[in-house]
Structure formats: structure tokens, C-alpha cells
PyMOL Python script that loads the backbone (N, CA, C, O; Angstrom):
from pymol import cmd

cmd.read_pdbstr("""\
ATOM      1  N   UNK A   1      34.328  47.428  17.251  1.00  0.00           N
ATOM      2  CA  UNK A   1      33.407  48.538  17.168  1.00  0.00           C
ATOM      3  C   UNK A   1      33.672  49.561  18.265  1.00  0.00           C
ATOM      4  O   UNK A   1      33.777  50.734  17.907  1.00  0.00           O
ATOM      5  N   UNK A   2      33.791  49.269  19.531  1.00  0.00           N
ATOM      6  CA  UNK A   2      34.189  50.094  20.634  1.00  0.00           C
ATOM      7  C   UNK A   2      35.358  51.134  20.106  1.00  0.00           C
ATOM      8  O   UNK A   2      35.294  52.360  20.192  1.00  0.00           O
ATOM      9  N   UNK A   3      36.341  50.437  19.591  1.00  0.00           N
ATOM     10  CA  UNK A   3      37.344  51.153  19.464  1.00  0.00           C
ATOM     11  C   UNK A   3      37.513  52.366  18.213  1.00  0.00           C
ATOM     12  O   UNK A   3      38.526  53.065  18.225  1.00  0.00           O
ATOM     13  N   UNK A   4      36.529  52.550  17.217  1.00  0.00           N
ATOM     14  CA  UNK A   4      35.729  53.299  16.794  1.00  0.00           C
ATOM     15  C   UNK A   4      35.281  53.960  17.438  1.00  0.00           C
ATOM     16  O   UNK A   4      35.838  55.045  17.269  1.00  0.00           O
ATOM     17  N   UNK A   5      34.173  54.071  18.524  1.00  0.00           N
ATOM     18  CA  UNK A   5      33.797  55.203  19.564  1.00  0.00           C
ATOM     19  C   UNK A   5      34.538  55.578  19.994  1.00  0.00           C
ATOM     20  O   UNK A   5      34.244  56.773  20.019  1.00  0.00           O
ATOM     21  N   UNK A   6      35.230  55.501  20.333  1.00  0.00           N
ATOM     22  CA  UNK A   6      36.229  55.670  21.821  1.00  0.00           C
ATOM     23  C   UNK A   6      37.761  56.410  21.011  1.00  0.00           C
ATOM     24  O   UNK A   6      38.660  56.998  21.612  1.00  0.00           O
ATOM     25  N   UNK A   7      37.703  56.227  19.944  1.00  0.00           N
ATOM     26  CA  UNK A   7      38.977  56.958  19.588  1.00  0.00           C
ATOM     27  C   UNK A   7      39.528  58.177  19.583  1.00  0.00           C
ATOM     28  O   UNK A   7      40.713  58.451  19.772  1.00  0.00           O
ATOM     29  N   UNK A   8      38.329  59.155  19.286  1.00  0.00           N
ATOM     30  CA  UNK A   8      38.499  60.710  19.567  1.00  0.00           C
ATOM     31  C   UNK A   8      38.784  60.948  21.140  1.00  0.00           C
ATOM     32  O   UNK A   8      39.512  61.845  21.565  1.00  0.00           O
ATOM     33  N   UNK A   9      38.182  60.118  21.842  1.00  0.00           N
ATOM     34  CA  UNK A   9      38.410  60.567  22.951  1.00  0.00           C
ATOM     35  C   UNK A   9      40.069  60.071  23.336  1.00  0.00           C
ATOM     36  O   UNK A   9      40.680  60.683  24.212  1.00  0.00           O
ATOM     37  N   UNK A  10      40.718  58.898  22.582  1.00  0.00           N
ATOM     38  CA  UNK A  10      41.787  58.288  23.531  1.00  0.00           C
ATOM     39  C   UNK A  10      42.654  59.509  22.443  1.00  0.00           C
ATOM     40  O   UNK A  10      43.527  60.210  22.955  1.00  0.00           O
ATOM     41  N   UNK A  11      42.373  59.637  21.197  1.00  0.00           N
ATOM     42  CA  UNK A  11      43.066  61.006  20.734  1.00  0.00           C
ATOM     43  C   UNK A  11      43.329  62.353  21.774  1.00  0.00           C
ATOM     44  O   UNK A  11      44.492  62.725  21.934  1.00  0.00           O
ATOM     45  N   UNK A  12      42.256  63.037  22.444  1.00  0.00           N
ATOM     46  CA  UNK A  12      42.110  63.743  23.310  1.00  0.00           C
ATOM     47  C   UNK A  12      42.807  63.503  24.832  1.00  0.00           C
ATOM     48  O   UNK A  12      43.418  64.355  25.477  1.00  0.00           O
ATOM     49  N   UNK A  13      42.654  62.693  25.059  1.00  0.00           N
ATOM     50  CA  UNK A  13      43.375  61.979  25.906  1.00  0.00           C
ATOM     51  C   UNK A  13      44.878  61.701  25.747  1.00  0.00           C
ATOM     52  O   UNK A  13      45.656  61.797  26.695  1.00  0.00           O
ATOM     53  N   UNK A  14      45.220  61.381  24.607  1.00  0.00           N
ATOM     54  CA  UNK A  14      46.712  61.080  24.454  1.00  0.00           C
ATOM     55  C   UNK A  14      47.431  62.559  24.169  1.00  0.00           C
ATOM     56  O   UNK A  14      48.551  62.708  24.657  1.00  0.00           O
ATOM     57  N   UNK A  15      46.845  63.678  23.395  1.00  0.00           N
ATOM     58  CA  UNK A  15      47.095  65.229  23.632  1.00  0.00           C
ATOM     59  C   UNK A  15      47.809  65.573  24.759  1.00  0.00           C
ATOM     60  O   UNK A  15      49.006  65.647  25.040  1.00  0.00           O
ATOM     61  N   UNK A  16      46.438  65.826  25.515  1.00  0.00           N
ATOM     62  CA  UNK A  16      46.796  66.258  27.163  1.00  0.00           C
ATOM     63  C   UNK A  16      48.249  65.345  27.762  1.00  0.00           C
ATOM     64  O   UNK A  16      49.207  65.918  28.282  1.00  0.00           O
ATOM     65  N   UNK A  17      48.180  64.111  27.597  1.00  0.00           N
ATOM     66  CA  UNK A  17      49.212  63.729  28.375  1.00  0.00           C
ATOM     67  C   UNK A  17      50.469  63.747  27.801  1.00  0.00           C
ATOM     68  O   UNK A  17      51.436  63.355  28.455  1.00  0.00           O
ATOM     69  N   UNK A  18      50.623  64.262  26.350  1.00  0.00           N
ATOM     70  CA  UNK A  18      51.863  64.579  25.434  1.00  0.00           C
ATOM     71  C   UNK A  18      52.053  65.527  25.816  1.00  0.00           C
ATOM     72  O   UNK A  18      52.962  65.666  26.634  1.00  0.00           O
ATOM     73  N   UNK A  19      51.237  66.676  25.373  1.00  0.00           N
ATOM     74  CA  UNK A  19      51.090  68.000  25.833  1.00  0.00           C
ATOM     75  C   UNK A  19      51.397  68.797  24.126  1.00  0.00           C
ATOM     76  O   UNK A  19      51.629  69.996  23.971  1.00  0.00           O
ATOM     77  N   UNK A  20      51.324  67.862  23.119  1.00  0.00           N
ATOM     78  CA  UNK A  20      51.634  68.165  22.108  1.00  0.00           C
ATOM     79  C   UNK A  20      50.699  67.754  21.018  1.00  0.00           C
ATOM     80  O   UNK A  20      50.120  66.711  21.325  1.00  0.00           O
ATOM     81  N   UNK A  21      50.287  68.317  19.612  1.00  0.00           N
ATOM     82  CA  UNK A  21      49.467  67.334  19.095  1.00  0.00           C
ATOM     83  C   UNK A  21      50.768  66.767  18.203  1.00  0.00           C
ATOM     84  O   UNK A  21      50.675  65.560  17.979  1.00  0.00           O
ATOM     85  N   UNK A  22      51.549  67.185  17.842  1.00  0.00           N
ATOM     86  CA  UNK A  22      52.737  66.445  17.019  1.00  0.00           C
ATOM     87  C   UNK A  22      53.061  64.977  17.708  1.00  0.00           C
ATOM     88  O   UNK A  22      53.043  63.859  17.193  1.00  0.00           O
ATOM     89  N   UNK A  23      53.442  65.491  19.404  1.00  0.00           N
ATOM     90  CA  UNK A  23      54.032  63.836  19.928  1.00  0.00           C
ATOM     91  C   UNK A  23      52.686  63.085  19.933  1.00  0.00           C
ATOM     92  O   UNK A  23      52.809  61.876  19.739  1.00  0.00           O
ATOM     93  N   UNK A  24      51.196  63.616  20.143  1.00  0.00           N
ATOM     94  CA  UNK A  24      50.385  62.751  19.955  1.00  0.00           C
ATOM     95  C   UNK A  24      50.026  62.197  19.046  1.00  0.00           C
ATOM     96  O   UNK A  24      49.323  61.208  19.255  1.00  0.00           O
ATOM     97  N   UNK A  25      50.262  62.482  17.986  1.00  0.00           N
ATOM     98  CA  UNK A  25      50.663  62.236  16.372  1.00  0.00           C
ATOM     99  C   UNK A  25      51.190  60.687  16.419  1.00  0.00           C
ATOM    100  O   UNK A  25      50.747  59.553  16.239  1.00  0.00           O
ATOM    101  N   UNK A  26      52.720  61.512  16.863  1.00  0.00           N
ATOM    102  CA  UNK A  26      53.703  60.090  16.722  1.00  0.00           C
ATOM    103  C   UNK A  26      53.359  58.663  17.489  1.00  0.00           C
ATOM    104  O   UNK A  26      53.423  57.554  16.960  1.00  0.00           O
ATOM    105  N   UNK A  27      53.010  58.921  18.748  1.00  0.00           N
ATOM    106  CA  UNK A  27      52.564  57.995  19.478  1.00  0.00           C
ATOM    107  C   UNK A  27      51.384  57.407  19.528  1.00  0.00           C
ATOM    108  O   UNK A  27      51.077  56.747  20.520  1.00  0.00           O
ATOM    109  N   UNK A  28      50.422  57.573  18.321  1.00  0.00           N
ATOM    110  CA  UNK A  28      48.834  57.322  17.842  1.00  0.00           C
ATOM    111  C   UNK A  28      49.107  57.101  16.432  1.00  0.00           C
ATOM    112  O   UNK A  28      48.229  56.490  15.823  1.00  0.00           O
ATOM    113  N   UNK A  29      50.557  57.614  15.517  1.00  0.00           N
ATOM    114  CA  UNK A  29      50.476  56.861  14.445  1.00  0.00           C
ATOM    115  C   UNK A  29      49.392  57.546  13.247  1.00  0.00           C
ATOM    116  O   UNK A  29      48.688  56.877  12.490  1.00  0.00           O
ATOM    117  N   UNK A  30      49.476  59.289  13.306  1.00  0.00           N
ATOM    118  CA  UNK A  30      48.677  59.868  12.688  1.00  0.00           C
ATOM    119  C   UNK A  30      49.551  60.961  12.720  1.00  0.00           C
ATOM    120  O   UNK A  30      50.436  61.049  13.571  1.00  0.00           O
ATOM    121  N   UNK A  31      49.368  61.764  11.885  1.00  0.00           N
ATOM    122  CA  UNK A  31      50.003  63.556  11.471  1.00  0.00           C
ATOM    123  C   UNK A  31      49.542  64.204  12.452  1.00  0.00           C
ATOM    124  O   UNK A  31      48.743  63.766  13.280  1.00  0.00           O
ATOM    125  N   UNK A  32      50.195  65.691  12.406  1.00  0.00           N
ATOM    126  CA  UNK A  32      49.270  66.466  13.405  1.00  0.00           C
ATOM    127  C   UNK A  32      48.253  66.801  12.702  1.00  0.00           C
ATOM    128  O   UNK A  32      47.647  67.535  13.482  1.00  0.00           O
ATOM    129  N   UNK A  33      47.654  66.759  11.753  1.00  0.00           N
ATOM    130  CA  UNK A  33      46.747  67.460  11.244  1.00  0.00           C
ATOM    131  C   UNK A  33      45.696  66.519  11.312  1.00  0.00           C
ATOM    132  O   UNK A  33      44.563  66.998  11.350  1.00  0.00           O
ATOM    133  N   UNK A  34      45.853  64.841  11.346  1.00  0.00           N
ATOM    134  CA  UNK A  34      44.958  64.022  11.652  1.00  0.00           C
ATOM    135  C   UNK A  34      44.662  64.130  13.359  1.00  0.00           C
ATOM    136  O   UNK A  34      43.568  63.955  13.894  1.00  0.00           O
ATOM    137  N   UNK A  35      45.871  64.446  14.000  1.00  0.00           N
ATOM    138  CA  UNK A  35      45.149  64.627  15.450  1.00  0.00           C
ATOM    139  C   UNK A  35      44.164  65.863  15.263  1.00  0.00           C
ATOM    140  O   UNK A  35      42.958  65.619  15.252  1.00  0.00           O
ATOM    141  N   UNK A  36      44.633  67.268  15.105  1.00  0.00           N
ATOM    142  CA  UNK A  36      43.857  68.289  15.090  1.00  0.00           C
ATOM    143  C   UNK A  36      42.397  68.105  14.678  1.00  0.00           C
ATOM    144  O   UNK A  36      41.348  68.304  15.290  1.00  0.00           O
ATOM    145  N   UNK A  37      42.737  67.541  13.110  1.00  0.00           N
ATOM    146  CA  UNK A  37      40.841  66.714  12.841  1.00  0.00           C
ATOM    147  C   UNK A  37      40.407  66.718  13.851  1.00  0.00           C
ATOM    148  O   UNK A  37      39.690  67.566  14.381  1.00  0.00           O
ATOM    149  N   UNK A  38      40.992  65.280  14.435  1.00  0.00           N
ATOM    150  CA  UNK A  38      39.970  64.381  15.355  1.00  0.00           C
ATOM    151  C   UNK A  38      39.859  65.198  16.858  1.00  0.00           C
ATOM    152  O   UNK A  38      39.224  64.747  17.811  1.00  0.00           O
ATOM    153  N   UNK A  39      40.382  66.101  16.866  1.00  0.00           N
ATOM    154  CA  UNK A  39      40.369  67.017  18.142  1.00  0.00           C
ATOM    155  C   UNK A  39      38.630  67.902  17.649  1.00  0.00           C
ATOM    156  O   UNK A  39      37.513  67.784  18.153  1.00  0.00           O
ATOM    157  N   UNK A  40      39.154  68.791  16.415  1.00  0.00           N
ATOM    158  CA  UNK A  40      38.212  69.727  16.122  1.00  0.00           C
ATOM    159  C   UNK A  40      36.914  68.738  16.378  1.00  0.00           C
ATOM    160  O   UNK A  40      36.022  69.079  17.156  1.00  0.00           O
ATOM    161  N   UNK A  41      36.888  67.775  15.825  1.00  0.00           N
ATOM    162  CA  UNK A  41      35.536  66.841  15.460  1.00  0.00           C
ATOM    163  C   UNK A  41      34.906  66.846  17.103  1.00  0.00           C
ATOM    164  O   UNK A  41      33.952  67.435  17.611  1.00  0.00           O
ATOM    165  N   UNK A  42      35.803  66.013  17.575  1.00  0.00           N
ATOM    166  CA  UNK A  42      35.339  65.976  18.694  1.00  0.00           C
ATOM    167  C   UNK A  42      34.519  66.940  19.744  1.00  0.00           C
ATOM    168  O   UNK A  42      33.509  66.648  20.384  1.00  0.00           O
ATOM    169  N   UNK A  43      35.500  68.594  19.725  1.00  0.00           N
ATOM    170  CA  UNK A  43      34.952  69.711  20.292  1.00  0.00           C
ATOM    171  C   UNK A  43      33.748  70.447  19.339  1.00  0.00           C
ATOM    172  O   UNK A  43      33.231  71.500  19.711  1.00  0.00           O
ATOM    173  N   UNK A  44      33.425  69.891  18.285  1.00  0.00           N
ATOM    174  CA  UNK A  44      32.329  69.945  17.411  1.00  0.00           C
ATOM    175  C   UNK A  44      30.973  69.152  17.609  1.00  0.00           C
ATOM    176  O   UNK A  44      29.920  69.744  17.372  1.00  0.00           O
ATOM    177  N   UNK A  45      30.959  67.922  18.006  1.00  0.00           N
ATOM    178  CA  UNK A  45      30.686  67.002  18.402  1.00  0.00           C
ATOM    179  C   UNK A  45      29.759  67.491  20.001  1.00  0.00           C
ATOM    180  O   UNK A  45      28.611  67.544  20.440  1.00  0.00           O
ATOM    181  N   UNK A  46      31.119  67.756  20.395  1.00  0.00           N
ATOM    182  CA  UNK A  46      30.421  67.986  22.063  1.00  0.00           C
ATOM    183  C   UNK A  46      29.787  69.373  22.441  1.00  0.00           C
ATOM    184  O   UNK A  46      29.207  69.746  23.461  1.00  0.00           O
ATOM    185  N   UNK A  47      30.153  70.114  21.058  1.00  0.00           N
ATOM    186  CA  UNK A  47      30.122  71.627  21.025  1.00  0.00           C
ATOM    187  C   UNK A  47      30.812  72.642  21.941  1.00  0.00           C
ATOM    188  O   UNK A  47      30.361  73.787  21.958  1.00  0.00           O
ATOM    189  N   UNK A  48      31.629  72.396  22.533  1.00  0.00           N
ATOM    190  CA  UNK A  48      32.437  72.963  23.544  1.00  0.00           C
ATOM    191  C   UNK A  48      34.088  73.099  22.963  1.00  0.00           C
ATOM    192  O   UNK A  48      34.336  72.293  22.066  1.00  0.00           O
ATOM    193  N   UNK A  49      35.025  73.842  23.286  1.00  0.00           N
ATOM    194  CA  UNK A  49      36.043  74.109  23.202  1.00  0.00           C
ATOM    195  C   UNK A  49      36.655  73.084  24.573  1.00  0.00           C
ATOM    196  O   UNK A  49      36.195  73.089  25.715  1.00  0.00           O
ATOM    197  N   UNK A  50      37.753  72.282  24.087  1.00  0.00           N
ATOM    198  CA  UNK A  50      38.213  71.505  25.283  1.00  0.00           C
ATOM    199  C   UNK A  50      39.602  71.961  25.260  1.00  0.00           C
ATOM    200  O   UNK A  50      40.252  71.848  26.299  1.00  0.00           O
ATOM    201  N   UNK A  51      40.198  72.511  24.113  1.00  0.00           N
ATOM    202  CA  UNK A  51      42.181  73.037  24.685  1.00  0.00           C
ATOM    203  C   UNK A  51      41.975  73.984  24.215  1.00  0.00           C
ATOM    204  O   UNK A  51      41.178  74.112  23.285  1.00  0.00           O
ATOM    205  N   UNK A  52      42.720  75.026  24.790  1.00  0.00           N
ATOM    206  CA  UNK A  52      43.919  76.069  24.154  1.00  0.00           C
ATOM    207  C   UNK A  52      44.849  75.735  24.267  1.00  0.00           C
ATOM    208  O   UNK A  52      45.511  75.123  25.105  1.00  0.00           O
ATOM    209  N   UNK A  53      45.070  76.551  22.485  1.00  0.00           N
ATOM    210  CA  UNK A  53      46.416  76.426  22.000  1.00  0.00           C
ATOM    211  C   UNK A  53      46.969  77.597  22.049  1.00  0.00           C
ATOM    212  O   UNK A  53      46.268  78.525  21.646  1.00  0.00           O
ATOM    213  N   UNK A  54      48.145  77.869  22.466  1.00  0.00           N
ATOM    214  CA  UNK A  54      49.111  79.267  22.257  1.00  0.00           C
ATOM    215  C   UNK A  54      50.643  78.655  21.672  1.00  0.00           C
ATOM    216  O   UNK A  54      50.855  77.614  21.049  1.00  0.00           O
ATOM    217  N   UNK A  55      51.595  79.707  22.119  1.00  0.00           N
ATOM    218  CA  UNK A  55      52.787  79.321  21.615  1.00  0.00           C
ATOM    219  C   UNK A  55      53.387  78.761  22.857  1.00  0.00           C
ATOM    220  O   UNK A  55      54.558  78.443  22.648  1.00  0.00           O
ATOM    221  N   UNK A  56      53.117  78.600  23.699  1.00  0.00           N
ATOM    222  CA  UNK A  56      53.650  77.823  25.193  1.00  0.00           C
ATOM    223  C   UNK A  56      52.860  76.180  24.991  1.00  0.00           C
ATOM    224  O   UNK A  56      52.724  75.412  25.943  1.00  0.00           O
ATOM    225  N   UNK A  57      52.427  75.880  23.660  1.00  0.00           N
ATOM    226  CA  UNK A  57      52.068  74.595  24.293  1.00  0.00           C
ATOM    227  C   UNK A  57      50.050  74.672  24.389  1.00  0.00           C
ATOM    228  O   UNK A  57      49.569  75.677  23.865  1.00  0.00           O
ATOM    229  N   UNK A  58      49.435  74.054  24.774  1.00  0.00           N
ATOM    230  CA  UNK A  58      48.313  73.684  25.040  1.00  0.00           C
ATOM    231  C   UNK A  58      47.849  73.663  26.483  1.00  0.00           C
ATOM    232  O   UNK A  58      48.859  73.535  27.176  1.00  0.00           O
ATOM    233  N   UNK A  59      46.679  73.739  27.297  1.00  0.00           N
ATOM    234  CA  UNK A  59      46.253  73.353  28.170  1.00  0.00           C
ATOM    235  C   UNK A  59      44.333  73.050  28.123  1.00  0.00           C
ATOM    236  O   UNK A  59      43.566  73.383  27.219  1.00  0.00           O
ATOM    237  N   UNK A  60      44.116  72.580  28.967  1.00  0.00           N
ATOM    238  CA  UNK A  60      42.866  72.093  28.850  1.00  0.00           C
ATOM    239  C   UNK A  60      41.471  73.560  29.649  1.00  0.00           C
ATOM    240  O   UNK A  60      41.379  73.891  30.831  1.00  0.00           O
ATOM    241  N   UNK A  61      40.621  74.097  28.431  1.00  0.00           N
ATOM    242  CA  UNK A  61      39.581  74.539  28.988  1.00  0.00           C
ATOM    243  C   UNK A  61      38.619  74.532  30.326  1.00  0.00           C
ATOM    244  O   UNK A  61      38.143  73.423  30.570  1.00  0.00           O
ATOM    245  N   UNK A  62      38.377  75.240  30.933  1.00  0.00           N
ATOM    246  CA  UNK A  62      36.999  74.448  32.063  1.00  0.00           C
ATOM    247  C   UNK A  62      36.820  73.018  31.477  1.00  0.00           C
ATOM    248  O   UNK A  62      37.169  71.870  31.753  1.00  0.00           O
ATOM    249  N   UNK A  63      36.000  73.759  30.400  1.00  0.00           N
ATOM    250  CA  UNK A  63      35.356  72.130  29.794  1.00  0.00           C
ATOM    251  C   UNK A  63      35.857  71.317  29.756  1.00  0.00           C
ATOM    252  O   UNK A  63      35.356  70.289  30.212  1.00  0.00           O
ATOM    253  N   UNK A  64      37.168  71.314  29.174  1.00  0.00           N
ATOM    254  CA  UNK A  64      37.908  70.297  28.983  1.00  0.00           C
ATOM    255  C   UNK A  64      38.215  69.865  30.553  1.00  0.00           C
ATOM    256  O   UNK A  64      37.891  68.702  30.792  1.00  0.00           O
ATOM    257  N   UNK A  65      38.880  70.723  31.855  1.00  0.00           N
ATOM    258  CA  UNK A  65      38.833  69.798  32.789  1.00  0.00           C
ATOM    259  C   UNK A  65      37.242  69.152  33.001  1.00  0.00           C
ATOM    260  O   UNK A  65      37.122  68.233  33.810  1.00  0.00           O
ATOM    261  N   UNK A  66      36.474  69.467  32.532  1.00  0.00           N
ATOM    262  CA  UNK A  66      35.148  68.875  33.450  1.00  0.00           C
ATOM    263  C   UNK A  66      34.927  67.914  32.806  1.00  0.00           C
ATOM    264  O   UNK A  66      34.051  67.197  33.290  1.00  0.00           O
ATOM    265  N   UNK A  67      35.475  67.490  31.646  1.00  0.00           N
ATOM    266  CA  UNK A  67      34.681  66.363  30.920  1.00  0.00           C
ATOM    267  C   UNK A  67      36.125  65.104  30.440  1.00  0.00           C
ATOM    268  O   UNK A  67      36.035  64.106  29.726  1.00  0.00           O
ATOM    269  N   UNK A  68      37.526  65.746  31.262  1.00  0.00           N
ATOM    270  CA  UNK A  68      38.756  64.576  31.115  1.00  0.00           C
ATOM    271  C   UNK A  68      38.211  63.641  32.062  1.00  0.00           C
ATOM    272  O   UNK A  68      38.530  62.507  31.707  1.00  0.00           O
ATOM    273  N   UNK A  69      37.360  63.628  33.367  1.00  0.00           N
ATOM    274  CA  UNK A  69      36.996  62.299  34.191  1.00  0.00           C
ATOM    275  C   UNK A  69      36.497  61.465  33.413  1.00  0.00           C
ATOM    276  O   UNK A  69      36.856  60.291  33.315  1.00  0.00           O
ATOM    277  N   UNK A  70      35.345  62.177  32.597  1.00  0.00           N
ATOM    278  CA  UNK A  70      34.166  60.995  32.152  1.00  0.00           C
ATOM    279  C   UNK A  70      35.064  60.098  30.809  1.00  0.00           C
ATOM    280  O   UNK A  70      34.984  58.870  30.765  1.00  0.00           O
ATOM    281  N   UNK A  71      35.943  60.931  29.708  1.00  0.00           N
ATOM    282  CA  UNK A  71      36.373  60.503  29.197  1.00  0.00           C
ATOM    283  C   UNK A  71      37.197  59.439  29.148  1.00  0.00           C
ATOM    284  O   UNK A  71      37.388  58.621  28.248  1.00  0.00           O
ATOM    285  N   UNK A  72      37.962  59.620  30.924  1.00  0.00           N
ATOM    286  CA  UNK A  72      38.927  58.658  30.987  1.00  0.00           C
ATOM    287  C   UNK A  72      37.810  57.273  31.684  1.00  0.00           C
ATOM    288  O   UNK A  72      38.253  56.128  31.775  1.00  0.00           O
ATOM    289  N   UNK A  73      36.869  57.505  31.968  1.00  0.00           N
ATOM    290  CA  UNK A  73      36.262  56.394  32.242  1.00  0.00           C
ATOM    291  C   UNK A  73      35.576  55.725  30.989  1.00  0.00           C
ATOM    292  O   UNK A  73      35.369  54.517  30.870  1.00  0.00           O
ATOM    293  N   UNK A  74      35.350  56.416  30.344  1.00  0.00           N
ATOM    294  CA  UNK A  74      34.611  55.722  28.962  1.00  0.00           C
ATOM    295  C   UNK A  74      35.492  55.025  28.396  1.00  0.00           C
ATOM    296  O   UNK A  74      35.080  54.003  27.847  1.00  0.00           O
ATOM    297  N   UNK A  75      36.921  55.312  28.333  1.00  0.00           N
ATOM    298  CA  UNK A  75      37.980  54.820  28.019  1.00  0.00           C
ATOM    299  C   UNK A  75      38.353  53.585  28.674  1.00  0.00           C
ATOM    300  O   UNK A  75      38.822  52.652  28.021  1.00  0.00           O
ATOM    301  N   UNK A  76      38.164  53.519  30.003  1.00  0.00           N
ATOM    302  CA  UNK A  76      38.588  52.474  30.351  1.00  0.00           C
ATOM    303  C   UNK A  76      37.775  51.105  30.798  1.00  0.00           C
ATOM    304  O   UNK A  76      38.135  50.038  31.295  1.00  0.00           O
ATOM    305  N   UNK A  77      36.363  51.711  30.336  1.00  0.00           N
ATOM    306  CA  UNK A  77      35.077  50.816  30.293  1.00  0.00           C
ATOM    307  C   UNK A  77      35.076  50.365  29.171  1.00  0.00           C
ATOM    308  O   UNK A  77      35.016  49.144  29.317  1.00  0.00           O
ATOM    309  N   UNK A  78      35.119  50.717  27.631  1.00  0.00           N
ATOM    310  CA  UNK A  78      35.576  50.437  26.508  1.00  0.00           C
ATOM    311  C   UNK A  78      36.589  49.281  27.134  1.00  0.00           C
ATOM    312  O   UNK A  78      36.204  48.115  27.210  1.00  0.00           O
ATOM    313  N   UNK A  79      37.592  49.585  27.471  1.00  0.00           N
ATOM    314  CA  UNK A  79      38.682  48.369  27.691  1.00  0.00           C
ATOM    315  C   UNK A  79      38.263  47.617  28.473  1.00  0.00           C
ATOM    316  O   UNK A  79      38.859  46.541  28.416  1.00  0.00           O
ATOM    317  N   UNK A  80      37.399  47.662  29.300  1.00  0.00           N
ATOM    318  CA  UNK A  80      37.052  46.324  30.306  1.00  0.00           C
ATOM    319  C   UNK A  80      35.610  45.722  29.373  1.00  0.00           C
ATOM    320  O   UNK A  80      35.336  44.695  29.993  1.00  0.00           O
ATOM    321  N   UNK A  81      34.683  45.831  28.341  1.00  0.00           N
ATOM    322  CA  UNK A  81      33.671  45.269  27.223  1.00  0.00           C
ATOM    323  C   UNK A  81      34.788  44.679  25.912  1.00  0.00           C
ATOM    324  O   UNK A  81      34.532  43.665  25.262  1.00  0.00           O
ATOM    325  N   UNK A  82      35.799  45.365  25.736  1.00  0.00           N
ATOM    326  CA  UNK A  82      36.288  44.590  24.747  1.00  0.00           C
ATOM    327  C   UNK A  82      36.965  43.169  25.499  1.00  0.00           C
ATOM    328  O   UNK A  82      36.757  42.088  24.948  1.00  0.00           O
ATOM    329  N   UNK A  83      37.779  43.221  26.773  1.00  0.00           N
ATOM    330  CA  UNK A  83      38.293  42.542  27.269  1.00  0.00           C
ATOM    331  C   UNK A  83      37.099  41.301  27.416  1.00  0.00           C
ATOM    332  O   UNK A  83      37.275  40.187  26.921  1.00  0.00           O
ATOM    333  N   UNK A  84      35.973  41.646  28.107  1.00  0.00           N
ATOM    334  CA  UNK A  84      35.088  40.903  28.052  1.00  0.00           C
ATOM    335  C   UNK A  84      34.230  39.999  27.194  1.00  0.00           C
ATOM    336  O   UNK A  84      33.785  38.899  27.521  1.00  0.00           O
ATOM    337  N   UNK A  85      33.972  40.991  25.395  1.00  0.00           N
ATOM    338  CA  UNK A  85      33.779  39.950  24.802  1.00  0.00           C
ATOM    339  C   UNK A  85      35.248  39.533  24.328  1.00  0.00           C
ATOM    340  O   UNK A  85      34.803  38.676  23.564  1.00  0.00           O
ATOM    341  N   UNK A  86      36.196  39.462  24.204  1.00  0.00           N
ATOM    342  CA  UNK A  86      37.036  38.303  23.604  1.00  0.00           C
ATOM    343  C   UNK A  86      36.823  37.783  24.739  1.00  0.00           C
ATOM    344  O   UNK A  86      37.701  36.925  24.644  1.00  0.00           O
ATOM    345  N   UNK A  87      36.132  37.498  26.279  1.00  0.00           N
ATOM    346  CA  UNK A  87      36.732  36.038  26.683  1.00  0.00           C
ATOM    347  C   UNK A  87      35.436  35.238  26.348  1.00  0.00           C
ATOM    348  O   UNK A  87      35.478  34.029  26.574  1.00  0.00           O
ATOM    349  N   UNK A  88      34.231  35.795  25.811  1.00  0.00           N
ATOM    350  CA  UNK A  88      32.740  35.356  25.531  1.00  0.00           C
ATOM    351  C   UNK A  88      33.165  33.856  24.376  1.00  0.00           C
ATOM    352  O   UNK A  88      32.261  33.175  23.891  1.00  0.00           O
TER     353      UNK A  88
END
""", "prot")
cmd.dss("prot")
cmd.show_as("cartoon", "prot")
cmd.util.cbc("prot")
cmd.orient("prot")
């Protein structure tokens, strides 16, 4: 179930550190157009714009820097509850 929540964000997350939505595509195992979805959803979701896109590539909004901390912690709290119940 976690990994359901948490996916738009490790989508968002895997973006930024590609710097691409195509290589984040490849390396998440989805099209770009399934990343873009789950991008739009997300900045729909939170109601904020988190990248620009131009022809140089992408970078991350204010917003988007102000809200990559919390994400990467939700992310990695997700991984320390799943870790936890499989040892339950």
C-alpha cells in the first residue's frame, strides 16, 4: 500500500535526478507520457507547479525546491514502514 502513495513522489524524484522525463521513463519502466501524467497529477494534487520545462532540459520551481526535502523524506520513511512490517 505505501508504495502506492509514495509513487508520484519517487516519480518526481527520479525526474529531477535524471534530469529527463524520457530517462525517468526508462529507469521507472513507464513512457514519458506516463511520467508526465504522474508529474501533472501530482502538481495538481499539490496545486503548485514543481518543474520547468524548456528546451535546455527541466529544473525545479521555488516550490519544487521547497517541497524536494519533505518528499525525499516521505520517501524514505515509506522505506523504513515497509521494511518494518515485513520483519512484523
Amino acid at each position: 500500500m505505501t508504495k502506492l502513495i509514495t509513487f508520484q513522489y519517487k516519480v518526481f524524484l527520479t525526474v529531477v535526478e535524471c534530469g529527463s522525463f524520457t530517462k525517468a521513463g526508462e529507469k521507472l519502466g513507464l513512457t514519458q507520457s506516463g511520467v508526465s501524467h504522474n508529474i501533472a497529477k501530482l502538481e495538481s494534487e499539490l496545486g503548485v507547479v514543481l518543474l520547468r520545462r524548456n528546451r535546455n532540459g527541466l529544473s525545479l520551481t521555488d516550490a519544487g525546491e521547497r517541497v524536494m526535502p519533505h518528499i525525499r523524506q516521505i520517501i524514505h520513511h515509506a522505506s523504513l514502514l515497509e521494511q518494518e512490517a515485513a520483519l512484523i
